[in-house]
MDTraj code that builds the backbone (N, CA, C; nanometers):
import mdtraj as md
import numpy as np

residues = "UNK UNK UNK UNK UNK UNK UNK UNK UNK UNK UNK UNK UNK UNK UNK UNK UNK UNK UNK UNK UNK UNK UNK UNK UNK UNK UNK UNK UNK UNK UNK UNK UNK UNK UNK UNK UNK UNK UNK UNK UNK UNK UNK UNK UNK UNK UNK UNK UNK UNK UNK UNK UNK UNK UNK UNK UNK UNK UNK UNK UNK UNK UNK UNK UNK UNK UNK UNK UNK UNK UNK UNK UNK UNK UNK UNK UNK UNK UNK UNK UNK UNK UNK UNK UNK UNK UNK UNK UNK UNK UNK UNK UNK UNK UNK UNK UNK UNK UNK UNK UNK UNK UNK UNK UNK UNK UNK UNK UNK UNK UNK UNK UNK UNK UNK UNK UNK UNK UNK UNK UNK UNK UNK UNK UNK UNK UNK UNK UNK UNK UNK UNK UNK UNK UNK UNK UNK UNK UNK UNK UNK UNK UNK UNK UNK UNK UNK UNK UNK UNK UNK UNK UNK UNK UNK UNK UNK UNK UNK UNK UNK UNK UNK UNK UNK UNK UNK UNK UNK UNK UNK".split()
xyz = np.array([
    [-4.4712, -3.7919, 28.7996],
    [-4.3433, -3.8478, 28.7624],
    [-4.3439, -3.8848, 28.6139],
    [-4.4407, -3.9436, 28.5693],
    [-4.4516, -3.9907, 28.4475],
    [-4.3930, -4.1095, 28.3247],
    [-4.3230, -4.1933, 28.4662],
    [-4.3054, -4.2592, 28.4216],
    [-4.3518, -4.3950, 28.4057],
    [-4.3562, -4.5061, 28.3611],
    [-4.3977, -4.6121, 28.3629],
    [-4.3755, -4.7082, 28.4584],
    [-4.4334, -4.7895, 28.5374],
    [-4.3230, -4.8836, 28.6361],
    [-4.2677, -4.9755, 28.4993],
    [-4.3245, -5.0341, 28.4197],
    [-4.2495, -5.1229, 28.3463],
    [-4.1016, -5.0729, 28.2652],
    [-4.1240, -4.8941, 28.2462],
    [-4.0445, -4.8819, 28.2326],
    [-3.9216, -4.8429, 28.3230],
    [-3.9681, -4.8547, 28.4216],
    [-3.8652, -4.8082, 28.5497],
    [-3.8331, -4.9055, 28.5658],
    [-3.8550, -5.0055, 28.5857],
    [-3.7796, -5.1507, 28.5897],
    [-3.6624, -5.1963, 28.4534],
    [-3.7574, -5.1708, 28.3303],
    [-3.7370, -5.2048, 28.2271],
    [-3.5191, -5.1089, 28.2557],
    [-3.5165, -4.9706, 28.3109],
    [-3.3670, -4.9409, 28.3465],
    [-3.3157, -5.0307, 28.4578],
    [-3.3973, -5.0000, 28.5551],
    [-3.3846, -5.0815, 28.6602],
    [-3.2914, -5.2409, 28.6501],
    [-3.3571, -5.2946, 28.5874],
    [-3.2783, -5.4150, 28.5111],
    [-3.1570, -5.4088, 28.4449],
    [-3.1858, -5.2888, 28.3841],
    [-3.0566, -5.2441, 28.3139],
    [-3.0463, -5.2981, 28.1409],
    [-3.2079, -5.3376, 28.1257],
    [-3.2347, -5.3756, 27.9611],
    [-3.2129, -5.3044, 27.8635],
    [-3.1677, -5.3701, 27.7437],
    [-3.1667, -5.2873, 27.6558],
    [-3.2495, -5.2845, 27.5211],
    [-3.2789, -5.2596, 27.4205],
    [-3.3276, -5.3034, 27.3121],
    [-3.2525, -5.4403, 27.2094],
    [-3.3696, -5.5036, 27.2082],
    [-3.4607, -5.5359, 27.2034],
    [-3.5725, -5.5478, 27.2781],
    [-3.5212, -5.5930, 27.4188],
    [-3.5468, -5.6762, 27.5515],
    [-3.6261, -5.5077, 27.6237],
    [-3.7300, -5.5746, 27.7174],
    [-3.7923, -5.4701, 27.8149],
    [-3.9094, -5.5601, 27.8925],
    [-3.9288, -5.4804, 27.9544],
    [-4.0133, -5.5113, 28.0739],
    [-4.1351, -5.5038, 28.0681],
    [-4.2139, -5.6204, 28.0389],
    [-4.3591, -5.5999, 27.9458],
    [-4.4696, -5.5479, 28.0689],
    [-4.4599, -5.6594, 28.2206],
    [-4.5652, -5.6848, 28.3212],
    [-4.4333, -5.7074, 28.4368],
    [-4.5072, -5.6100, 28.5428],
    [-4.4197, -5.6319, 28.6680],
    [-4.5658, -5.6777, 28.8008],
    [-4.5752, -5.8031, 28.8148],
    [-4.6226, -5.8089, 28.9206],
    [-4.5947, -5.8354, 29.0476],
    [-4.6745, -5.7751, 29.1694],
    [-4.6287, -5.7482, 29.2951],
    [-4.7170, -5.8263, 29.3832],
    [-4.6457, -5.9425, 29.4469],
    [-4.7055, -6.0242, 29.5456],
    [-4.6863, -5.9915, 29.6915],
    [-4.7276, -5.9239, 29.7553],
    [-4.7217, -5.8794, 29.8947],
    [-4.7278, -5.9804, 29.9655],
    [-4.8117, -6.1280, 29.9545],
    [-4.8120, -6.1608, 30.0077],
    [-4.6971, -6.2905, 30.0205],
    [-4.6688, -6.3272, 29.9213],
    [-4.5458, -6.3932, 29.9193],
    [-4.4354, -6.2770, 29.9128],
    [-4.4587, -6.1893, 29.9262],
    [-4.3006, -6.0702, 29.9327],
    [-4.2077, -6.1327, 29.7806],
    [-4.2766, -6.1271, 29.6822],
    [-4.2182, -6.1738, 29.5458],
    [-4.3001, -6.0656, 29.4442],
    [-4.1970, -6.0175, 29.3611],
    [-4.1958, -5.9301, 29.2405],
    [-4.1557, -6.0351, 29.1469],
    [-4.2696, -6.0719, 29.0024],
    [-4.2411, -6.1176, 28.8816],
    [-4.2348, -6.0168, 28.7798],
    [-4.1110, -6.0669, 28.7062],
    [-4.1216, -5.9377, 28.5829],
    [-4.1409, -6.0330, 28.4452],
    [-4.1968, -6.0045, 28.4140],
    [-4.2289, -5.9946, 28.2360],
    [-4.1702, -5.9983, 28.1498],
    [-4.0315, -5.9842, 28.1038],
    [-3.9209, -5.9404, 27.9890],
    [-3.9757, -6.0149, 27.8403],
    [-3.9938, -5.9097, 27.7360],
    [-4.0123, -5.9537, 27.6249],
    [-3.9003, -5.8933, 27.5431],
    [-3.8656, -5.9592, 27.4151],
    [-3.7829, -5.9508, 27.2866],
    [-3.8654, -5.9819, 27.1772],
    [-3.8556, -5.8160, 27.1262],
    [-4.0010, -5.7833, 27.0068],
    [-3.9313, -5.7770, 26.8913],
    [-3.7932, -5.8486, 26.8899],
    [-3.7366, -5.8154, 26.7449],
    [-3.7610, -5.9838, 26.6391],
    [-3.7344, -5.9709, 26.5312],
    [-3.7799, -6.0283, 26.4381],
    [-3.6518, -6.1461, 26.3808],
    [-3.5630, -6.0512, 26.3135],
    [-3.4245, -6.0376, 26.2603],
    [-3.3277, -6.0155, 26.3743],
    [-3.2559, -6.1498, 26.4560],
    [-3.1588, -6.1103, 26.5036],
    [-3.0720, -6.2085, 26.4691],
    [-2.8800, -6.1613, 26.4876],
    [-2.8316, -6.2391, 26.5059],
    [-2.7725, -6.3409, 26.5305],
    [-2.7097, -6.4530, 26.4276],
    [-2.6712, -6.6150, 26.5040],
    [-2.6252, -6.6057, 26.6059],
    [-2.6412, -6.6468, 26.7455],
    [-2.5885, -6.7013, 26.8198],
    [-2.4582, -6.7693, 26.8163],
    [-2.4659, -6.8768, 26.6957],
    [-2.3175, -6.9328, 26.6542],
    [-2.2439, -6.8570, 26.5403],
    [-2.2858, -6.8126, 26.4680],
    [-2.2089, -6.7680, 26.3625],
    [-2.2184, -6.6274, 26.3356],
    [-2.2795, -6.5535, 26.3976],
    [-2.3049, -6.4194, 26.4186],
    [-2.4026, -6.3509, 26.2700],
    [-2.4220, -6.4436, 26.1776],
    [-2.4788, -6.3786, 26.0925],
    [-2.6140, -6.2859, 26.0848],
    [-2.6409, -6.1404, 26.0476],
    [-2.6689, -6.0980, 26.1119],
    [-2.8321, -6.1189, 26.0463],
    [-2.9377, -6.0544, 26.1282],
    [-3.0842, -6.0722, 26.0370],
    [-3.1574, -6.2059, 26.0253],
    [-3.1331, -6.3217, 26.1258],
    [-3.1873, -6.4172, 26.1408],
    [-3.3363, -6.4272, 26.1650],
    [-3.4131, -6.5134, 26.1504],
    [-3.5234, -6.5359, 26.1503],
    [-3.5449, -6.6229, 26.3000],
    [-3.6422, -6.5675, 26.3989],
    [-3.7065, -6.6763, 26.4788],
    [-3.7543, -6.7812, 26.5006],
    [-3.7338, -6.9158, 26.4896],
    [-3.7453, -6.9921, 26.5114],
    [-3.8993, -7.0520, 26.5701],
    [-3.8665, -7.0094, 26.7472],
    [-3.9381, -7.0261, 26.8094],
    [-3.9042, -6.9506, 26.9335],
    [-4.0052, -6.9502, 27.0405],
    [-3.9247, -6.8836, 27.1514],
    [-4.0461, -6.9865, 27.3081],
    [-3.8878, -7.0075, 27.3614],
    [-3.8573, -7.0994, 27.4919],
    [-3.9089, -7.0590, 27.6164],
    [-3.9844, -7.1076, 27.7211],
    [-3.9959, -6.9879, 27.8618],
    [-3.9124, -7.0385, 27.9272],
    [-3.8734, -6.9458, 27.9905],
    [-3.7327, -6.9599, 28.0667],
    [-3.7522, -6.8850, 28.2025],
    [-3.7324, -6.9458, 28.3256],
    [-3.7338, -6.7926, 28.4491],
    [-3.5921, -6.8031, 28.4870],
    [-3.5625, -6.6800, 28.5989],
    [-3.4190, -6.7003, 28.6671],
    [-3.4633, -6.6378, 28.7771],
    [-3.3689, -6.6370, 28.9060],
    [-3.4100, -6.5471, 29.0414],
    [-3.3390, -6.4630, 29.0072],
    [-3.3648, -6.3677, 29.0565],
    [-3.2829, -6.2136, 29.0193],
    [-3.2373, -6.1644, 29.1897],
    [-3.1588, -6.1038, 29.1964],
    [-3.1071, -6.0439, 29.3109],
    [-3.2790, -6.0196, 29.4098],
    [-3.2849, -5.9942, 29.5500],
    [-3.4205, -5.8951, 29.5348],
    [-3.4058, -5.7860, 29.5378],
    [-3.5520, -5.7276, 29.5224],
    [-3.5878, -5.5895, 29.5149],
    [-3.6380, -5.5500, 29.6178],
    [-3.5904, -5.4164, 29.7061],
    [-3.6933, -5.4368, 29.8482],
    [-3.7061, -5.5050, 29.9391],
    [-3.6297, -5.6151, 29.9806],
    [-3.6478, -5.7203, 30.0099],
    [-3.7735, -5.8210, 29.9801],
    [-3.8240, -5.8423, 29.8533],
    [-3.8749, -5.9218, 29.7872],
    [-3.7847, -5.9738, 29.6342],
    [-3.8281, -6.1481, 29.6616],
    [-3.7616, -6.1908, 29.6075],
    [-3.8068, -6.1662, 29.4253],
    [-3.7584, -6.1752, 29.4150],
    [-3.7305, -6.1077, 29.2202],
    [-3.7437, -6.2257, 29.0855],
    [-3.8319, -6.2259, 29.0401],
    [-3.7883, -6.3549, 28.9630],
    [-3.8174, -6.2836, 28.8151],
    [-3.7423, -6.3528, 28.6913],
    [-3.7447, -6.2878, 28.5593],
    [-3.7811, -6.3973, 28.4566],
    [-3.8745, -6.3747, 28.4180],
    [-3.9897, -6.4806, 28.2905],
    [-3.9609, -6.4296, 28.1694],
    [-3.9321, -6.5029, 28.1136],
    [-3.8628, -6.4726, 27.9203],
    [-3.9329, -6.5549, 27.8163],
    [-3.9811, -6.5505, 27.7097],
    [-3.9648, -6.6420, 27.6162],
    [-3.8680, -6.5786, 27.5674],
    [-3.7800, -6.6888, 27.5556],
    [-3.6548, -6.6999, 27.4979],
    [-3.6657, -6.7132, 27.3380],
    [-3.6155, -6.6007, 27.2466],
    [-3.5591, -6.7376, 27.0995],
    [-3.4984, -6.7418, 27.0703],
    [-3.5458, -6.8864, 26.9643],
    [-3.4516, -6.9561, 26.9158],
    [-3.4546, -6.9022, 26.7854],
    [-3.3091, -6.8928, 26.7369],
    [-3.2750, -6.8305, 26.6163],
    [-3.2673, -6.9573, 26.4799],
    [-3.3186, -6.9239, 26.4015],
    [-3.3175, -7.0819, 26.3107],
    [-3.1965, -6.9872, 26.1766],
    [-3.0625, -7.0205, 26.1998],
    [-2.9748, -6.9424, 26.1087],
    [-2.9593, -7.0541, 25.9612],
    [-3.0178, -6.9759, 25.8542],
    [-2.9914, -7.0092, 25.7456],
    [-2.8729, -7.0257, 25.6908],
    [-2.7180, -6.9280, 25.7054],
    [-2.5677, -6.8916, 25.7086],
    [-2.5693, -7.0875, 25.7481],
    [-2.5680, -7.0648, 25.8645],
    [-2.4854, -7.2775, 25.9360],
    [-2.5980, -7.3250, 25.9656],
    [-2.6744, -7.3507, 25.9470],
    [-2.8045, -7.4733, 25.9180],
    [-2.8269, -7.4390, 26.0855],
    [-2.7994, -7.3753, 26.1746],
    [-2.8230, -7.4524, 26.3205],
    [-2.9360, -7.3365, 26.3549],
    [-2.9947, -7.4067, 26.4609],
    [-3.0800, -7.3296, 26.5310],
    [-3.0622, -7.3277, 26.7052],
    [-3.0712, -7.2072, 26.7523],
    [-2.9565, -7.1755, 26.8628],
    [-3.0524, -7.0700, 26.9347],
    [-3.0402, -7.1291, 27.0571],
    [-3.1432, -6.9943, 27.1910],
    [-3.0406, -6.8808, 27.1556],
    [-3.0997, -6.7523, 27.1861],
    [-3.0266, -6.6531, 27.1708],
    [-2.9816, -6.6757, 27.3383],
    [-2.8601, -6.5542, 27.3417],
    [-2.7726, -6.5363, 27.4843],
    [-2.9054, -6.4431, 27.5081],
    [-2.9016, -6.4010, 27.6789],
    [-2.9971, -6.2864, 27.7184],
    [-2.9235, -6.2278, 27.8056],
    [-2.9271, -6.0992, 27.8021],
    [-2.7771, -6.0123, 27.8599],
    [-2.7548, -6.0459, 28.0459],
    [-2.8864, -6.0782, 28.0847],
    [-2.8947, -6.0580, 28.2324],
    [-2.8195, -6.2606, 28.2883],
    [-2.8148, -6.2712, 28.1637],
    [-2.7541, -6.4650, 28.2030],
    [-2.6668, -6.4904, 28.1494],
    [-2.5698, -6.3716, 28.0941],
    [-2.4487, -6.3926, 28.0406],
    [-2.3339, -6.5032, 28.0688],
    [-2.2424, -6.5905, 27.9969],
    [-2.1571, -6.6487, 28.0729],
    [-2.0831, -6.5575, 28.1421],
    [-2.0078, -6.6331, 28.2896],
    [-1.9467, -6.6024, 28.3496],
    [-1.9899, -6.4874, 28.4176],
    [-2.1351, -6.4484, 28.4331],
    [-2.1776, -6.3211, 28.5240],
    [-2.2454, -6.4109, 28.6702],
    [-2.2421, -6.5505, 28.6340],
    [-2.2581, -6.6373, 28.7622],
    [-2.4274, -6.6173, 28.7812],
    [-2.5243, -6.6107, 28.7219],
    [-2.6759, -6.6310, 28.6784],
    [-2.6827, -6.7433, 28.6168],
    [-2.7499, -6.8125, 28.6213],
    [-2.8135, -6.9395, 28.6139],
    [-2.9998, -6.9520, 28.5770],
    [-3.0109, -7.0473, 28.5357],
    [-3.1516, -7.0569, 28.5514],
    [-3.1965, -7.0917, 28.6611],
    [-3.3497, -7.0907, 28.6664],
    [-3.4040, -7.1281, 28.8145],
    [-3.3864, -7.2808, 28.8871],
    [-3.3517, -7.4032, 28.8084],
    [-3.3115, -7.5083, 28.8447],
    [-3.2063, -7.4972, 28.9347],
    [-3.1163, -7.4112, 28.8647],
    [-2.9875, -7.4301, 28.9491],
    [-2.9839, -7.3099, 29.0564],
    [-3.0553, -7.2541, 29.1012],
    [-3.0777, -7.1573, 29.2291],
    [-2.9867, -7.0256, 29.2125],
    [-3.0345, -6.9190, 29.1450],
    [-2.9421, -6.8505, 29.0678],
    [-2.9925, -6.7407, 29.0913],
    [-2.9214, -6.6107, 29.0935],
    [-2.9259, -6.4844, 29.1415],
    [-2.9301, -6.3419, 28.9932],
    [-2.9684, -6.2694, 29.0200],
    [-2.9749, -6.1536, 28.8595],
    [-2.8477, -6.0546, 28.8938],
    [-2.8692, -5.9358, 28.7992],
    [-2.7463, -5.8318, 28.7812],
    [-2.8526, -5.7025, 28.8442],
    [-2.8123, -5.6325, 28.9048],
    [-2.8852, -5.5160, 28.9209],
    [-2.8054, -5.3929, 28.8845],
    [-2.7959, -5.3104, 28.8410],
    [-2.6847, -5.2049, 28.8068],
    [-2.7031, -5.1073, 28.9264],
    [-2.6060, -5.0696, 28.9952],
    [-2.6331, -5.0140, 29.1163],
    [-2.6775, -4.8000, 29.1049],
    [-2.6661, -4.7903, 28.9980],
    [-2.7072, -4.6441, 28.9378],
    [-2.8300, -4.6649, 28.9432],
    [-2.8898, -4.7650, 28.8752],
    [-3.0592, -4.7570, 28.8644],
    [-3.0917, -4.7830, 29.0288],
    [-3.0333, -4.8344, 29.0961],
    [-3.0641, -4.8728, 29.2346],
    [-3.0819, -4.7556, 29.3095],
    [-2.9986, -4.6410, 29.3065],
    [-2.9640, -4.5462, 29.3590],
    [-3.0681, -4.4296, 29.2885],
    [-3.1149, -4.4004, 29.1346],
    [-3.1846, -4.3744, 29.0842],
    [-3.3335, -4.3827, 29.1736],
    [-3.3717, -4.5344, 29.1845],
    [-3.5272, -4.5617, 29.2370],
    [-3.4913, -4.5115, 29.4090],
    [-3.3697, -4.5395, 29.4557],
    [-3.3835, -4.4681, 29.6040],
    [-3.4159, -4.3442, 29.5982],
    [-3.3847, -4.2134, 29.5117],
    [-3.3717, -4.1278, 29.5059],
    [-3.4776, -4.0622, 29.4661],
    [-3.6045, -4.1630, 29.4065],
    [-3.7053, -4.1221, 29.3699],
    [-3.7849, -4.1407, 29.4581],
    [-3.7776, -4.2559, 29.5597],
    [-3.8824, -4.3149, 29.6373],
    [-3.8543, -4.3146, 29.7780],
    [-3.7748, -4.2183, 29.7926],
    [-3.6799, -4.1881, 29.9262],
    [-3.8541, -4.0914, 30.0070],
    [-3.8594, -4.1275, 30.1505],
    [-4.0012, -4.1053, 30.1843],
    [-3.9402, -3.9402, 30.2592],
    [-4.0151, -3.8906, 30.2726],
    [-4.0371, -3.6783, 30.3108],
    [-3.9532, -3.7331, 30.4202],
    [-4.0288, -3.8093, 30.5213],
    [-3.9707, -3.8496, 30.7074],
    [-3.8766, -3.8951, 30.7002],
    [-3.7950, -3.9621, 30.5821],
    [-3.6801, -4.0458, 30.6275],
    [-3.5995, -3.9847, 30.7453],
    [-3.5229, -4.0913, 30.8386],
    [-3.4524, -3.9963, 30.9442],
    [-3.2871, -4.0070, 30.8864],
    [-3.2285, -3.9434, 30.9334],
    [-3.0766, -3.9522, 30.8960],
    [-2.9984, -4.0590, 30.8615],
    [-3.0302, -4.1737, 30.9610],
    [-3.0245, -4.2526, 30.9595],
    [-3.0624, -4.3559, 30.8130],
    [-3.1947, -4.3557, 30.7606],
    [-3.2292, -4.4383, 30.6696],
    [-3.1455, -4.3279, 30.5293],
    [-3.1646, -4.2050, 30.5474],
    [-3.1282, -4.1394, 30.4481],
    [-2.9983, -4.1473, 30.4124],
    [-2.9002, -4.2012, 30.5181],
    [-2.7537, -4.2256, 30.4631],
    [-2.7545, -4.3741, 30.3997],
    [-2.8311, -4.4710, 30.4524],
    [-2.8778, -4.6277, 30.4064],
    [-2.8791, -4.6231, 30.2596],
    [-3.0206, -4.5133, 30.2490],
    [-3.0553, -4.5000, 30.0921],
    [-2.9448, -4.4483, 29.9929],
    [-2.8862, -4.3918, 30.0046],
    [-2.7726, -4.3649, 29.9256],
    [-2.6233, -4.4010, 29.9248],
    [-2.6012, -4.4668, 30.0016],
    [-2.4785, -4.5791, 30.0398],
    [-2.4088, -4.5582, 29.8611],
    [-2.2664, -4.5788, 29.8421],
    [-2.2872, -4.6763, 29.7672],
    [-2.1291, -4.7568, 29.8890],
    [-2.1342, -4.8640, 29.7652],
    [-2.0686, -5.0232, 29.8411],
    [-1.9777, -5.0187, 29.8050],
    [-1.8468, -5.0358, 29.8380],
    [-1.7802, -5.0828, 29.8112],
    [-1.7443, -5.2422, 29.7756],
    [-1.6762, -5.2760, 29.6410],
    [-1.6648, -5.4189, 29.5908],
    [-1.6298, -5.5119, 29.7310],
    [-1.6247, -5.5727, 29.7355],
    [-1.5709, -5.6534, 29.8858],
    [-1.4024, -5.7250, 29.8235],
    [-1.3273, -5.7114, 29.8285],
    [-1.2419, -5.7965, 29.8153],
    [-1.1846, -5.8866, 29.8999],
    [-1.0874, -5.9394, 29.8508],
    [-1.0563, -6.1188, 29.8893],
    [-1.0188, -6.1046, 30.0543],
    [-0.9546, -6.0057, 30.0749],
    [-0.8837, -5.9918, 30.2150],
    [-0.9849, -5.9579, 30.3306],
    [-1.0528, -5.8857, 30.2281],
    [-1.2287, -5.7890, 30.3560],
    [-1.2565, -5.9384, 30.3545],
    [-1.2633, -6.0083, 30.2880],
    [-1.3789, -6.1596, 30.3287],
    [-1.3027, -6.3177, 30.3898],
    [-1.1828, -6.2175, 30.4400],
    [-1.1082, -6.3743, 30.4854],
    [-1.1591, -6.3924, 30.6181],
    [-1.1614, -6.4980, 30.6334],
    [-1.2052, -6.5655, 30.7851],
    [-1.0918, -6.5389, 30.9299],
    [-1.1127, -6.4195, 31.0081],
    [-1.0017, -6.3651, 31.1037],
    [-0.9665, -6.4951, 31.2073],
    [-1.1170, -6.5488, 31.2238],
    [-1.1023, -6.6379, 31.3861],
    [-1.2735, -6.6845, 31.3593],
    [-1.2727, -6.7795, 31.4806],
    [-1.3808, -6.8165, 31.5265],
    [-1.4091, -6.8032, 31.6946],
    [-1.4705, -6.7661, 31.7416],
    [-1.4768, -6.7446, 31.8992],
    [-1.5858, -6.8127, 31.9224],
    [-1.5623, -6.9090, 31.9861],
    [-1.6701, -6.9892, 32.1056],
    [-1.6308, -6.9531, 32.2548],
    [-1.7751, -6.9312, 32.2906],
    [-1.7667, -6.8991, 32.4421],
    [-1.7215, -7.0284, 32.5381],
    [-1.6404, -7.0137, 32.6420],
    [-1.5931, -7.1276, 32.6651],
    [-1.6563, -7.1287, 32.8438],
    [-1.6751, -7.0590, 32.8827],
    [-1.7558, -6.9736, 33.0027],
    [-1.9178, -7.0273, 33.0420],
    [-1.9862, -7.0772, 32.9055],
    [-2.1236, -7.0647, 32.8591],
    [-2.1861, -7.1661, 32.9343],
    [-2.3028, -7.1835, 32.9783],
    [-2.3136, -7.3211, 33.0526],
    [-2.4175, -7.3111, 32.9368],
    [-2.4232, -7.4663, 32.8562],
    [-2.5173, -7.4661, 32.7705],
    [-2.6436, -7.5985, 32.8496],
    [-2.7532, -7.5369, 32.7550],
    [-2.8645, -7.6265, 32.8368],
    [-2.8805, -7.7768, 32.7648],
    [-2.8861, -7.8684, 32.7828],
    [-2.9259, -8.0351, 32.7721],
    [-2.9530, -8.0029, 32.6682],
    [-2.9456, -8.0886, 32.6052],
    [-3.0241, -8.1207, 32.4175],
    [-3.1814, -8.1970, 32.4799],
    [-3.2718, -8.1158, 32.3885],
    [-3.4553, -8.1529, 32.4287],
    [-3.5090, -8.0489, 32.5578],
    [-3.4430, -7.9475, 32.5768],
    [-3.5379, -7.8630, 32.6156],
    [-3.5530, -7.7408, 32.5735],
])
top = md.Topology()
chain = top.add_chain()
for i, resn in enumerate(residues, 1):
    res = top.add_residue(resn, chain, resSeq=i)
    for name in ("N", "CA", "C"):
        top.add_atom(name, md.element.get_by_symbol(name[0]), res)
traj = md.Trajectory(xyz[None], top)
């Protein structure tokens, strides 16, 4: 195949340059994938004032949960930096594309989920799709989803069995 896992993730994620996927490790036994993400650039942009060619500061560790992978849970480790902008005196974490506002990601305090791009998803099925699959898993693997909208997710009813003889509470 020839490719890298870091860099198969590194799409997978859906990173771009600067940003990539340094170390992907695989915990079988906690069913948890950690990824690595580094930012190897030097000179980037203010954060506040956009000026461009800033100098690094420092850089922050930061994790987030990411969607999972496989059904293992996903988590994403950053040093973050901080941009020290000469232009407005301030010094400012850079944004990181996968914790954008309003993409509803969070850091790990606040119990927070990643972006997966569903092409790369479909990509790694397509690579790692097994000889035996049966018809069955083989239509699974290539699904794609439809968005869910407001009406698919309204609440129709609730049905309790009214018939049910339920057993004592404590046994």
């Amino acid at each position: 195949m020839g490719v890298g896992i870091e860099a198969l993730f590194t799409s997978a994620l859906g990173l771009q340059e600067p940003w990539s996927a340094e170390k992907v490790e695989l915990d079988t036994a906690r069913r948890r994938i950690d990824f690595e993400l580094t930012c190897k650039a030097t000179g980037l942009p203010c954060p506040h004032c956009q000026a461009a060619g800033q100098g690094v500061h420092d850089r922050l560790e930061r994790q987030w949960r990411h969607l999972d992978f496989f059904q293992y849970e996903a988590w994403l480790h950053a040093k973050v930096p901080r941009i020290a902008c000469k232009v407005c005196g301030k010094t400012t974490q850079m944004d990181v594309p996968w914790a954008r506002e309003a993409s509803g990601h969070r850091q790990r305090k606040q119990s927070s989920s990643g972006p997966f791009p569903l092409a790369a998803m479909q990509q790694i099925n397509t690579e790692a799709k097994p000889e035996n699959a049966t018809p069955r898993q083989d239509s699974m693997l290539n699904t794609k989803r439809e968005k869910p909208t407001r009406e698919s997710c309204r609440l129709k009813g609730v049905g309790i069995p009214l018939n049910r003889k339920w057993p004592p509470l404590g046994e």
